[in-house]
Backbone as CSV, one residue per row, in Angstrom:
resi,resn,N_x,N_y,N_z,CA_x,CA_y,CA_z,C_x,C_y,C_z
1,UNK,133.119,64.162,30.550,132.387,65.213,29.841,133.068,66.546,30.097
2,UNK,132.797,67.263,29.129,133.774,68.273,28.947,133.255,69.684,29.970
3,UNK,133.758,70.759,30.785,133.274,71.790,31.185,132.422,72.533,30.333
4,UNK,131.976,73.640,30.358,131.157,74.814,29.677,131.830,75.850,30.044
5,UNK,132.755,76.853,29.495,133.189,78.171,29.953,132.707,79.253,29.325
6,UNK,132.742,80.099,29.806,132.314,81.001,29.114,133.318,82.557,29.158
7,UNK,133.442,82.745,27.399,134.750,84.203,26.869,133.710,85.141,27.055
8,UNK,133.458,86.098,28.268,133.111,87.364,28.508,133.539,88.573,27.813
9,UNK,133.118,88.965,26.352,133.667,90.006,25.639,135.197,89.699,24.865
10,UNK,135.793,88.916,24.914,136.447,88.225,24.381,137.443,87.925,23.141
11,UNK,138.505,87.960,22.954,138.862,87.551,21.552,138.450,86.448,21.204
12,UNK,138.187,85.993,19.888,137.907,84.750,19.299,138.653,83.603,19.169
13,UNK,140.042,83.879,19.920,140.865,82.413,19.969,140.624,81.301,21.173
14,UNK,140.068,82.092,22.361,140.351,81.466,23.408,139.962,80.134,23.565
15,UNK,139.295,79.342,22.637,138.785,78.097,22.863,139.912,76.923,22.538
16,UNK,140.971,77.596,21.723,142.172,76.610,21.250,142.883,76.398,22.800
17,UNK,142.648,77.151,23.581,143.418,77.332,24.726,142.794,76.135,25.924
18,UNK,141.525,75.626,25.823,140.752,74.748,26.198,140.211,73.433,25.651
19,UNK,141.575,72.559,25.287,140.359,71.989,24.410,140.303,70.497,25.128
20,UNK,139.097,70.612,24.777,138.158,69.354,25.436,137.293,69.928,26.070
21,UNK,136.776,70.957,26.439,135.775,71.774,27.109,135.179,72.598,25.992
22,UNK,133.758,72.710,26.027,132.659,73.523,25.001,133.365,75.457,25.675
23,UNK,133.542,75.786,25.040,133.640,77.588,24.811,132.857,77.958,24.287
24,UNK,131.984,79.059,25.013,131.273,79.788,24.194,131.920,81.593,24.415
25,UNK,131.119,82.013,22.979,131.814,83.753,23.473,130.490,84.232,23.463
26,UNK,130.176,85.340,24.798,129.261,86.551,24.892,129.776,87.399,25.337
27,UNK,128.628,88.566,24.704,129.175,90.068,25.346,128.176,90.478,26.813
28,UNK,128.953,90.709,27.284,127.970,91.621,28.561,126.675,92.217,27.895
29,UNK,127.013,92.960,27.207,125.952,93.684,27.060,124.827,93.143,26.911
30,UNK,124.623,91.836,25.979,123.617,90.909,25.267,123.391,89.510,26.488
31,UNK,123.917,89.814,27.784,123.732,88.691,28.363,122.645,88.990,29.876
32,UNK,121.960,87.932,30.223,121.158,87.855,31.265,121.632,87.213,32.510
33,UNK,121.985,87.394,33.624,122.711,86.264,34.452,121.174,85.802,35.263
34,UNK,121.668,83.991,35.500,120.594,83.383,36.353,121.435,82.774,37.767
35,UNK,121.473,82.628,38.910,121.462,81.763,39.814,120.535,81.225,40.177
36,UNK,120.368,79.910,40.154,119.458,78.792,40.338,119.879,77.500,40.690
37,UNK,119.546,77.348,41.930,119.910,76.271,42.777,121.102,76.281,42.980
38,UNK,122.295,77.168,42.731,123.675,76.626,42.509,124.074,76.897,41.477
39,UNK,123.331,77.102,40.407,123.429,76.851,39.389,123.943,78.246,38.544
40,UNK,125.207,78.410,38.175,125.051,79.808,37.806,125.076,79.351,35.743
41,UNK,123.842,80.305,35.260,122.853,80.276,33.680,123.508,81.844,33.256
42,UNK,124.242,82.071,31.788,124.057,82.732,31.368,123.604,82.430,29.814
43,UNK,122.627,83.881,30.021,121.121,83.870,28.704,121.279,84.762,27.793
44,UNK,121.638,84.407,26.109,121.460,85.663,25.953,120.244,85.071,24.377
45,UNK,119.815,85.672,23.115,119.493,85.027,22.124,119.218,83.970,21.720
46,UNK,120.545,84.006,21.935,121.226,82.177,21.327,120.921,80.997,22.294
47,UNK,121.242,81.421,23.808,120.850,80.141,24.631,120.736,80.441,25.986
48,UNK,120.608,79.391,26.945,120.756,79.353,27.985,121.279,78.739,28.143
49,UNK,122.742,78.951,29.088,123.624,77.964,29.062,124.124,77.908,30.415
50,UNK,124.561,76.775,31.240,124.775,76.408,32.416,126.329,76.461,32.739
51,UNK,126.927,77.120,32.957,128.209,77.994,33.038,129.104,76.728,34.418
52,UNK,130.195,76.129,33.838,131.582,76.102,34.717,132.620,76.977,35.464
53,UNK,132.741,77.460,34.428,134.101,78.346,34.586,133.742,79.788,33.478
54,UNK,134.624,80.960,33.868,134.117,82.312,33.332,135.616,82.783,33.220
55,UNK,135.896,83.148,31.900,136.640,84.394,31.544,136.571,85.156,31.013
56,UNK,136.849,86.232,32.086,136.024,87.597,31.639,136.994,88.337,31.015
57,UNK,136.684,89.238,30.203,137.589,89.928,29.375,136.810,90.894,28.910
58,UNK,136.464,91.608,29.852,135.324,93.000,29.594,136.356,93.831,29.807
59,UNK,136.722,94.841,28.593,137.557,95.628,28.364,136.929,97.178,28.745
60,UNK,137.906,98.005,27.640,137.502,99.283,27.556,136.029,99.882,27.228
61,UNK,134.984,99.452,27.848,133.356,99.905,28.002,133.193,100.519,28.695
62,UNK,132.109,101.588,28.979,131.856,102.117,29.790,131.347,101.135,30.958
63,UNK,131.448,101.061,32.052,130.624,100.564,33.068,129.442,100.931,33.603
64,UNK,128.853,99.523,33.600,126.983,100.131,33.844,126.893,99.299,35.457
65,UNK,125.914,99.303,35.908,125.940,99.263,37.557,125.180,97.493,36.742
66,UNK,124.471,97.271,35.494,124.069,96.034,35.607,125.292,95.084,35.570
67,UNK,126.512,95.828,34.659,127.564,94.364,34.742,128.140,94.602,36.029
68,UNK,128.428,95.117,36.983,128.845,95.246,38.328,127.296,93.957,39.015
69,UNK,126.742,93.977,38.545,125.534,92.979,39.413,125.773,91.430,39.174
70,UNK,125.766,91.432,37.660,126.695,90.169,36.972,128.278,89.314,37.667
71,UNK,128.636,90.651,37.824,129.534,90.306,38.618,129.851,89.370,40.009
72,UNK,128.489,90.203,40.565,128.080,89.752,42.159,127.375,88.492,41.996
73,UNK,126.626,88.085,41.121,125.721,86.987,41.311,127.621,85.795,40.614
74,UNK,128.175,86.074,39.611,129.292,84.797,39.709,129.893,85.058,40.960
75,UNK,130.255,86.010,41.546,130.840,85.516,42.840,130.115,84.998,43.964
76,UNK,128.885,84.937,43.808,127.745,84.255,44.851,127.776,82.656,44.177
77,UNK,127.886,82.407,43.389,127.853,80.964,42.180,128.790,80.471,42.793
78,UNK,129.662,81.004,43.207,131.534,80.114,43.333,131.968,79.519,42.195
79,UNK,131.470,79.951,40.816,132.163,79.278,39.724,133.219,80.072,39.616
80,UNK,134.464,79.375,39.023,135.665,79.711,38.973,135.607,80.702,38.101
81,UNK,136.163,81.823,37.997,136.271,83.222,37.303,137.389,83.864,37.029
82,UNK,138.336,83.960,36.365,139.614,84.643,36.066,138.912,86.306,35.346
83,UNK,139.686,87.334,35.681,139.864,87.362,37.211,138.790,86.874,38.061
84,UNK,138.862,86.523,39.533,138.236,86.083,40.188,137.317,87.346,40.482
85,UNK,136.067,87.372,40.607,134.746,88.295,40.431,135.269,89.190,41.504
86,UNK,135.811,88.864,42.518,135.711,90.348,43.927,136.602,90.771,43.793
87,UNK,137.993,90.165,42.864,139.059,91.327,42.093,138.419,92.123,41.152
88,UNK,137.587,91.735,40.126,137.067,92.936,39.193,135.990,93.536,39.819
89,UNK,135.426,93.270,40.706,134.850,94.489,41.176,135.857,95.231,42.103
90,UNK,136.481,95.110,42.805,136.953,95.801,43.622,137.970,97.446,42.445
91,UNK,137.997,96.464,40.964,138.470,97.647,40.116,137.696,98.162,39.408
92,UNK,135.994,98.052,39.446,135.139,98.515,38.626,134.984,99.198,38.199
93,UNK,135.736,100.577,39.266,135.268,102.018,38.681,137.017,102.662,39.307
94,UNK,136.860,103.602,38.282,138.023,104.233,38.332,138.494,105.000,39.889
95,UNK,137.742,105.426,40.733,137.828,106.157,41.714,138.765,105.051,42.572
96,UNK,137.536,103.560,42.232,137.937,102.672,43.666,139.056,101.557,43.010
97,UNK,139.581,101.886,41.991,140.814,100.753,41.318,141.937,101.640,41.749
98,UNK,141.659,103.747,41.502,142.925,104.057,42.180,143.111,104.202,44.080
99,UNK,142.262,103.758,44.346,142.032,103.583,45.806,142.370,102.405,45.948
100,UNK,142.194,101.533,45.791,143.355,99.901,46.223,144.626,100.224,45.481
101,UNK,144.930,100.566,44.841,146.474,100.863,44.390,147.111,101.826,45.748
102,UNK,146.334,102.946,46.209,147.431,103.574,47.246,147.065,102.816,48.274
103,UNK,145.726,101.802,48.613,145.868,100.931,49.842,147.049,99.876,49.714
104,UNK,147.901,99.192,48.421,148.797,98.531,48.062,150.065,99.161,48.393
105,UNK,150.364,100.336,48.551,151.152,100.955,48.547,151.982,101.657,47.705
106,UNK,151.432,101.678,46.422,151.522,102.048,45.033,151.808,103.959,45.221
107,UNK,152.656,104.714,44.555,152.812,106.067,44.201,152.069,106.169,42.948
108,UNK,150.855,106.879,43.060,150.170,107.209,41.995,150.135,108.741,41.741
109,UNK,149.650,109.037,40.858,149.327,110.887,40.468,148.487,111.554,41.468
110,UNK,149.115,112.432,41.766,148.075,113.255,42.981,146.674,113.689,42.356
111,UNK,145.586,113.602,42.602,144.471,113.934,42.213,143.507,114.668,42.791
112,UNK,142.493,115.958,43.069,141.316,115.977,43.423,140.029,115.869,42.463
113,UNK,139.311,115.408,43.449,138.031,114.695,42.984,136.618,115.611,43.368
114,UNK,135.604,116.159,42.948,134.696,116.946,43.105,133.027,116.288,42.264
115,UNK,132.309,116.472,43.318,130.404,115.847,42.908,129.802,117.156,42.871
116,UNK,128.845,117.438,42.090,128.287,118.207,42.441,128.024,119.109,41.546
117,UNK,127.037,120.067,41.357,126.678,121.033,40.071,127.775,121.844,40.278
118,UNK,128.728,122.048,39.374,129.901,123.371,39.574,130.643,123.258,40.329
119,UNK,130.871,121.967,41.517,132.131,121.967,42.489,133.322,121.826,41.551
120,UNK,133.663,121.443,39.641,134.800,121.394,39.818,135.710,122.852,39.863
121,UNK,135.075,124.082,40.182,135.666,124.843,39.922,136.118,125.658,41.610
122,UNK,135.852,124.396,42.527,136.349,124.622,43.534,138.005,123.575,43.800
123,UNK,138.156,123.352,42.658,139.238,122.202,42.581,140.567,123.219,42.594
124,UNK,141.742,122.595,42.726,143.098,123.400,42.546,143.580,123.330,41.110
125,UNK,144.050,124.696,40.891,144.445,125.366,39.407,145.566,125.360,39.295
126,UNK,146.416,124.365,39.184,148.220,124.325,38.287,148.226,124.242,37.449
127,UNK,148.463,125.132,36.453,148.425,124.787,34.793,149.846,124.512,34.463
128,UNK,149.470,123.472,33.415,148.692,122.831,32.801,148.059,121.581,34.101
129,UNK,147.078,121.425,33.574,146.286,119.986,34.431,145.855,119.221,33.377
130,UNK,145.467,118.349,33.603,144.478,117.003,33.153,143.165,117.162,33.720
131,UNK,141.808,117.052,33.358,140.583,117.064,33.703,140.250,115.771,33.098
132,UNK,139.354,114.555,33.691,139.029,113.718,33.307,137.352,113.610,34.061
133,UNK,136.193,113.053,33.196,135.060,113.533,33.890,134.623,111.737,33.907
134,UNK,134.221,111.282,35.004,133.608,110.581,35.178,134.371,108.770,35.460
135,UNK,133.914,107.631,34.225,134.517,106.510,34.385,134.942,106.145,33.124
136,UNK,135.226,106.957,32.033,135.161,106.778,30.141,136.901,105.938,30.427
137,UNK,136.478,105.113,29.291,138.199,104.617,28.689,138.442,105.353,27.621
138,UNK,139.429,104.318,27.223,139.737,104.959,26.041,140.523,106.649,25.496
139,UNK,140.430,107.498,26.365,140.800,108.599,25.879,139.397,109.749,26.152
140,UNK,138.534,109.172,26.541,137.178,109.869,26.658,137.194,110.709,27.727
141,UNK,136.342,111.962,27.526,135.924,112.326,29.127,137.452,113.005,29.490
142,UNK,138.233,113.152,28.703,139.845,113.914,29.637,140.026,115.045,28.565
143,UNK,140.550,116.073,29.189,141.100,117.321,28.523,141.940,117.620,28.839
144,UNK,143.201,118.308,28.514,144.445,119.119,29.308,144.270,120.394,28.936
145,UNK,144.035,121.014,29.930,143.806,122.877,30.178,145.794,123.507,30.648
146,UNK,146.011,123.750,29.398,146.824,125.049,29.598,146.869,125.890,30.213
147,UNK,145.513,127.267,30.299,145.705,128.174,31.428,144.208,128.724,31.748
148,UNK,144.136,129.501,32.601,143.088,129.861,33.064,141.779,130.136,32.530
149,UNK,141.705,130.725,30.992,140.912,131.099,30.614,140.246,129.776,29.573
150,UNK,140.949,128.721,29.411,140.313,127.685,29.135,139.844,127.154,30.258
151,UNK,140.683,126.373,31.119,140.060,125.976,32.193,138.485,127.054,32.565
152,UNK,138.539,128.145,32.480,137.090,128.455,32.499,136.030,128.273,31.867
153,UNK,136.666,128.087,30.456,135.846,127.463,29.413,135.238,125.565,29.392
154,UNK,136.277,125.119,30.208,136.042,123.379,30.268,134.724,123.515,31.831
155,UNK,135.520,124.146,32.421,134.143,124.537,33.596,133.231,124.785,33.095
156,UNK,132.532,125.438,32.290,131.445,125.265,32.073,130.745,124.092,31.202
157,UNK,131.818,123.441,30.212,131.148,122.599,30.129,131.152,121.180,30.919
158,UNK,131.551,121.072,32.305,131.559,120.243,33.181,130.530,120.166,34.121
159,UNK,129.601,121.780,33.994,128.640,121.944,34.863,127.808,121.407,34.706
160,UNK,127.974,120.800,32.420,126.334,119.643,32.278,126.632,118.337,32.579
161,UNK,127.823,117.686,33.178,128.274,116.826,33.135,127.462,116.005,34.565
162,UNK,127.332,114.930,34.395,126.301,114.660,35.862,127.173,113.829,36.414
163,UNK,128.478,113.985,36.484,129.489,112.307,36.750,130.620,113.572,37.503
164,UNK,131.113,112.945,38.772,132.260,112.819,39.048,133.635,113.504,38.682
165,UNK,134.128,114.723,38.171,135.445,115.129,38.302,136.592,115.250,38.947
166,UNK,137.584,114.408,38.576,139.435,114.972,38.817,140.153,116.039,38.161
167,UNK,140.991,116.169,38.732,141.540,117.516,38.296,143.378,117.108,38.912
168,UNK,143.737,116.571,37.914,145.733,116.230,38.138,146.542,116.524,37.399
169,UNK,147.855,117.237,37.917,148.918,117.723,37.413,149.210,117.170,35.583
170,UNK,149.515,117.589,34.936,149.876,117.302,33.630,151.248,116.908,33.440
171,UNK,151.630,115.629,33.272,153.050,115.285,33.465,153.470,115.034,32.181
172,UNK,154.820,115.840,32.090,155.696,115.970,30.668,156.097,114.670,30.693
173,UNK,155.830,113.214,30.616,156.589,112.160,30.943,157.613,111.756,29.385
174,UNK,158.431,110.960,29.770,159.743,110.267,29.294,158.848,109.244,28.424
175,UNK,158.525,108.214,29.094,157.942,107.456,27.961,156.412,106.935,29.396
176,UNK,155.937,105.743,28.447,154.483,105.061,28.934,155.034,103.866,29.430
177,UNK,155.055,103.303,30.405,155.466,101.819,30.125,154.281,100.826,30.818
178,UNK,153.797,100.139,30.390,152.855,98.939,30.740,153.673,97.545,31.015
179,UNK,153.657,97.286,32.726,153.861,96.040,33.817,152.971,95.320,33.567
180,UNK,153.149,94.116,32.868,151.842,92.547,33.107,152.434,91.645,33.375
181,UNK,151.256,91.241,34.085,151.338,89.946,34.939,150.461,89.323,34.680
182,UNK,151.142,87.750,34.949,149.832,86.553,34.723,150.549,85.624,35.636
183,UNK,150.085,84.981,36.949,150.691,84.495,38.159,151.759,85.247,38.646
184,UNK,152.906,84.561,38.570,153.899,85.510,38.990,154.983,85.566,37.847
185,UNK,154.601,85.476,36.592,155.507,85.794,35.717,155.380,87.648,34.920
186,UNK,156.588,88.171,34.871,155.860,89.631,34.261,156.515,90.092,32.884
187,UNK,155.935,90.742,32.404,156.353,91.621,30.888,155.824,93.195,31.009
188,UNK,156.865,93.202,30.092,156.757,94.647,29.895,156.762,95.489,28.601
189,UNK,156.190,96.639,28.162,155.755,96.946,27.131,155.914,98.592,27.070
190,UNK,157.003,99.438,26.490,157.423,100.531,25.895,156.201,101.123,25.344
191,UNK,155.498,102.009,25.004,154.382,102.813,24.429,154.685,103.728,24.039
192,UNK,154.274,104.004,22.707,154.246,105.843,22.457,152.835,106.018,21.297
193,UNK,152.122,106.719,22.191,150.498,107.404,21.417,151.179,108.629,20.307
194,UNK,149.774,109.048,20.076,149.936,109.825,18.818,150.245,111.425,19.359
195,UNK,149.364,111.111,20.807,149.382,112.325,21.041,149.648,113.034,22.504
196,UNK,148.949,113.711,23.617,149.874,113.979,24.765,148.612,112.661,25.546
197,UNK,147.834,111.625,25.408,147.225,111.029,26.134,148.226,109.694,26.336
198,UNK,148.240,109.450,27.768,148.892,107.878,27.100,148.513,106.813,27.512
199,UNK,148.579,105.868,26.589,148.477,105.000,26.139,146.817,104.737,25.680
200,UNK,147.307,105.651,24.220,145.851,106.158,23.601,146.229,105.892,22.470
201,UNK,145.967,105.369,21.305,146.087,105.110,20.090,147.400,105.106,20.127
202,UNK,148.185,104.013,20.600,149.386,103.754,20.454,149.661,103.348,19.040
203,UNK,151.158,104.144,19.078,151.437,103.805,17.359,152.825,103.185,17.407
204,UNK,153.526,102.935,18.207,154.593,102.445,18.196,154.941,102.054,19.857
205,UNK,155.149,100.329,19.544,155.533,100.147,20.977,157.156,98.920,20.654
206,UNK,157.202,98.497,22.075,158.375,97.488,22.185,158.513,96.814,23.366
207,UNK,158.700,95.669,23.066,158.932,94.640,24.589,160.045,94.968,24.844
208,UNK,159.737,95.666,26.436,161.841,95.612,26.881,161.995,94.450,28.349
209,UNK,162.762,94.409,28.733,163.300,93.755,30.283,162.405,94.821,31.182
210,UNK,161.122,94.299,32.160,160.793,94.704,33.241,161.857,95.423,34.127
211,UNK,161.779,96.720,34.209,162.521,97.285,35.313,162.009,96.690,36.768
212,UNK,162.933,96.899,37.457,162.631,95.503,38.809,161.834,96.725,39.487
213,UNK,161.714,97.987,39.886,160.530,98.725,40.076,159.784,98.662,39.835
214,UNK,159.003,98.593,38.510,158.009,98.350,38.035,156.794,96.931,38.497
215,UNK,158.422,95.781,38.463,157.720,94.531,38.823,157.175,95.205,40.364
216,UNK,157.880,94.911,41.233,157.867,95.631,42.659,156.571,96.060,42.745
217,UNK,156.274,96.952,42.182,154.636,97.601,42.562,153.901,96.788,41.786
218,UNK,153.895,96.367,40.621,153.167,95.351,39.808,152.918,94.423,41.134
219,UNK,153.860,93.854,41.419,153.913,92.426,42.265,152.593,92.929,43.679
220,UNK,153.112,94.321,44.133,152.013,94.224,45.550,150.974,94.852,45.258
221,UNK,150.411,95.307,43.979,149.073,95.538,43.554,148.188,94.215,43.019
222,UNK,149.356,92.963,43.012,148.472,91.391,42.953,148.308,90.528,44.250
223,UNK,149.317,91.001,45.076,149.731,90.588,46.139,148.504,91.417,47.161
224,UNK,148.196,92.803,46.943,146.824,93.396,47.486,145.632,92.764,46.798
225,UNK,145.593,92.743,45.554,144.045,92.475,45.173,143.897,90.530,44.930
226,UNK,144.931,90.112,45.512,144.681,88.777,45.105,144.078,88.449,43.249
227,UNK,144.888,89.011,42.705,144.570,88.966,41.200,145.248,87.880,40.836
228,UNK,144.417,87.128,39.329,145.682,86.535,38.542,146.217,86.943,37.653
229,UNK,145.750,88.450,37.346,146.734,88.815,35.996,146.204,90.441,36.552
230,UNK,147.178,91.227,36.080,146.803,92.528,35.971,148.279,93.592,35.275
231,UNK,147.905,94.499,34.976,148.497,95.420,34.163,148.467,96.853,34.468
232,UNK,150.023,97.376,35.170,149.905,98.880,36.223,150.455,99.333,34.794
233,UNK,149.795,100.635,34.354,150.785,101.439,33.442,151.341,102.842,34.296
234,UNK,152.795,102.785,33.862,153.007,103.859,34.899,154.035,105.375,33.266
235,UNK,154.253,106.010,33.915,154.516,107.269,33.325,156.093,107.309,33.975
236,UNK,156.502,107.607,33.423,158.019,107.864,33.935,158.465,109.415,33.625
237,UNK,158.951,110.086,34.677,159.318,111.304,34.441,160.620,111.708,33.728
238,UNK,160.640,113.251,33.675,162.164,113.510,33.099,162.831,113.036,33.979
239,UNK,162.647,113.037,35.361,164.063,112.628,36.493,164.414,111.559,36.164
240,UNK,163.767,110.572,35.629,163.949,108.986,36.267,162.966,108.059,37.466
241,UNK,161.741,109.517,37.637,161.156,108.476,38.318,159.489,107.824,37.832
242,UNK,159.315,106.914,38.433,158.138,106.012,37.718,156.850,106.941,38.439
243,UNK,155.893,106.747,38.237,154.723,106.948,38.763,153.345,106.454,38.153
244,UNK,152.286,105.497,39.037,151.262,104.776,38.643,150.231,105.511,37.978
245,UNK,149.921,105.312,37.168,148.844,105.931,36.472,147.489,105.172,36.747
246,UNK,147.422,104.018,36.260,146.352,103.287,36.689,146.244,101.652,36.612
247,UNK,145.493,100.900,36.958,146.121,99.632,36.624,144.775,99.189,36.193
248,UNK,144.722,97.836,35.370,143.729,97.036,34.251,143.849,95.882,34.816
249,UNK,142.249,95.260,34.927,142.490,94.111,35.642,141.949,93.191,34.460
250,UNK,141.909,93.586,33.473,140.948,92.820,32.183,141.810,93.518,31.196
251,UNK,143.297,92.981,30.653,144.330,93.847,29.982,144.311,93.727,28.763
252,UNK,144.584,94.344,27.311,144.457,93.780,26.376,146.088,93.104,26.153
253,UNK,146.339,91.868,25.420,147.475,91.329,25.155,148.009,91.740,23.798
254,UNK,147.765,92.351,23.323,148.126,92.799,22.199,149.359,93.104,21.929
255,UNK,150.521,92.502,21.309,152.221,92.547,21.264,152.639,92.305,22.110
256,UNK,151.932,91.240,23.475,152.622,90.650,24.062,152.886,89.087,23.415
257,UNK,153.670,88.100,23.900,153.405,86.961,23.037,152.800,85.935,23.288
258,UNK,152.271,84.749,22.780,151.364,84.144,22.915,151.344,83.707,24.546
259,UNK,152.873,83.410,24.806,152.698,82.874,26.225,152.082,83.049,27.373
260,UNK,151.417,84.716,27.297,151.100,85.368,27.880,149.806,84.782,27.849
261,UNK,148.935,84.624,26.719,147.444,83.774,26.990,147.415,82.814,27.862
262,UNK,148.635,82.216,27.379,148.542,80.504,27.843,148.477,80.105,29.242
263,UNK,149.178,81.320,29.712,149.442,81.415,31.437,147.829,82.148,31.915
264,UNK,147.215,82.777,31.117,146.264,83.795,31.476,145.068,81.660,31.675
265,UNK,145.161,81.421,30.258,144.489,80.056,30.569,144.347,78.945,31.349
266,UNK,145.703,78.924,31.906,146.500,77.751,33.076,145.860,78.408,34.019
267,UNK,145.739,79.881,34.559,144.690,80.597,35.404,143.503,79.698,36.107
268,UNK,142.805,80.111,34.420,141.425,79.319,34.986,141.339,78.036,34.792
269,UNK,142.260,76.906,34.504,142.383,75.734,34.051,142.631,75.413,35.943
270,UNK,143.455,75.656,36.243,143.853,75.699,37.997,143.051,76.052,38.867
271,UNK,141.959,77.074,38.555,140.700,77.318,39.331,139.697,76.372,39.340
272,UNK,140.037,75.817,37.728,138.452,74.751,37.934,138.715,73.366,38.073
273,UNK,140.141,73.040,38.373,140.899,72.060,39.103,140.458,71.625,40.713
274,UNK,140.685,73.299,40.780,140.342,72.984,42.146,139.131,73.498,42.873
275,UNK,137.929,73.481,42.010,136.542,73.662,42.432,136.183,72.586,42.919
């Protein structure tokens, strides 16, 4: 008899990737988690269904503290999970994904961070900066302040902001490049956005040869988080040198090539091997 897995937010192919096992696709948002007896149940409309194996593929959403709970109850289940549940939490929120990257040993963007009604205007002023407020993807929640008298203007509207501010250097970079991994095989992916955000409405990209740097920190940010797949995008300067921007533990594959699923699938095909 065949497993039950379940596509967490999901593209709609992943079941060709399994076959002989029932796939179903839900979204976080629409789902209920149960542990019972062992038993890990996810509920949403449509059913209640008694869960094997989980691949999650909760992308660019905001994060709510209920799918961080979801999280915790599959890693209390021991059902097999790609990524495995205490890797995606450990990247849940932006503060603590760039905090295991410099515990990895990763060179990331210097940053300060400020809580509080009006602390960001106790932050340091190099113009141009980057301001980013809170945990938004996508392009959300970030501004680049030119000079002082904007930056006074983004201060105030940060004072209604009830989340968390950074405040980091604005880097003229060379190009975007995105490191993925799925076990220990890697690719790599050229970027160029529309505009000074990157890797924001990319409009033109290209697969090149992994620079062996790139792999290098790729490799001990999996080698730290015990991941099976993850994705560092780093910024490369005018000098020639790289620097981490942030890394995705739930990546989109998009112009990478199929092989890249297939290994992402052999993942959890190998996890629930060996449950």
């Amino acid at each position: 008899m065949g497993r039950t897995i379940a596509i967490i937010n999901g593209e709609q192919y992943w079941h060709s990737y399994f076959p002989g096992d029932e796939v179903i696709y839900r979204r976080i948002q629409d789902c209920a988690w149960v542990l019972r007896d062992g038993e890990l149940w996810c509920i949403d409309r449509e059913a209640a269904t008694r869960l094997d194996g989980v691949l999650w593929r909760v992308g660019a959403i905001r994060p709510q503290e209920r799918y961080r709970t979801a999280l915790e109850i599959i890693r209390l289940s021991g059902v097999p999970c790609v990524n495995p549940a205490e890797v995606l939490l450990r990247g849940f929120e932006r503060l603590s994904m760039l905090a295991e990257l410099r515990a990895a040993g990763l060179k990331t963007i210097s940053f300060d961070v400020a809580t509080g009604d009006d602390m960001a205007r106790r932050l340091g002023r190099n113009f141009p900066l980057v301001v980013k407020a809170g945990n938004h993807h996508g392009g959300y929640g970030k501004a680049r302040v030119q000079d002082n008298e904007s930056w006074g203007d983004v201060a105030d509207l940060l004072f209604a902001v009830e989340e968390y501010v950074t405040v980091e250097p604005y880097i003229d970079y060379r190009r975007d490049v995105r490191c993925l991994a799925v076990g220990d095989r890697y690719w790599a992916m050229e970027r160029e956005g529309r505009g000074w955000k990157a890797n924001v409405d990319t409009r033109k990209y290209r697969l090149i040869e992994p620079p062996e740097v790139l792999v290098q920190q790729t490799r001990a940010a999996m080698t730290h988080l015990r991941a099976d797949t993850l994705a560092l995008d780093f910024l490369e300067k005018e000098d020639g040198e790289f620097v981490a921007l942030e890394s995705n533990d739930t990546p989109g594959y998009s112009g990478f090539p199929d092989e890249v699923r297939a290994a992402l699938a052999n993942c959890l095909k190998q996890r629930l091997g060996a449950a």
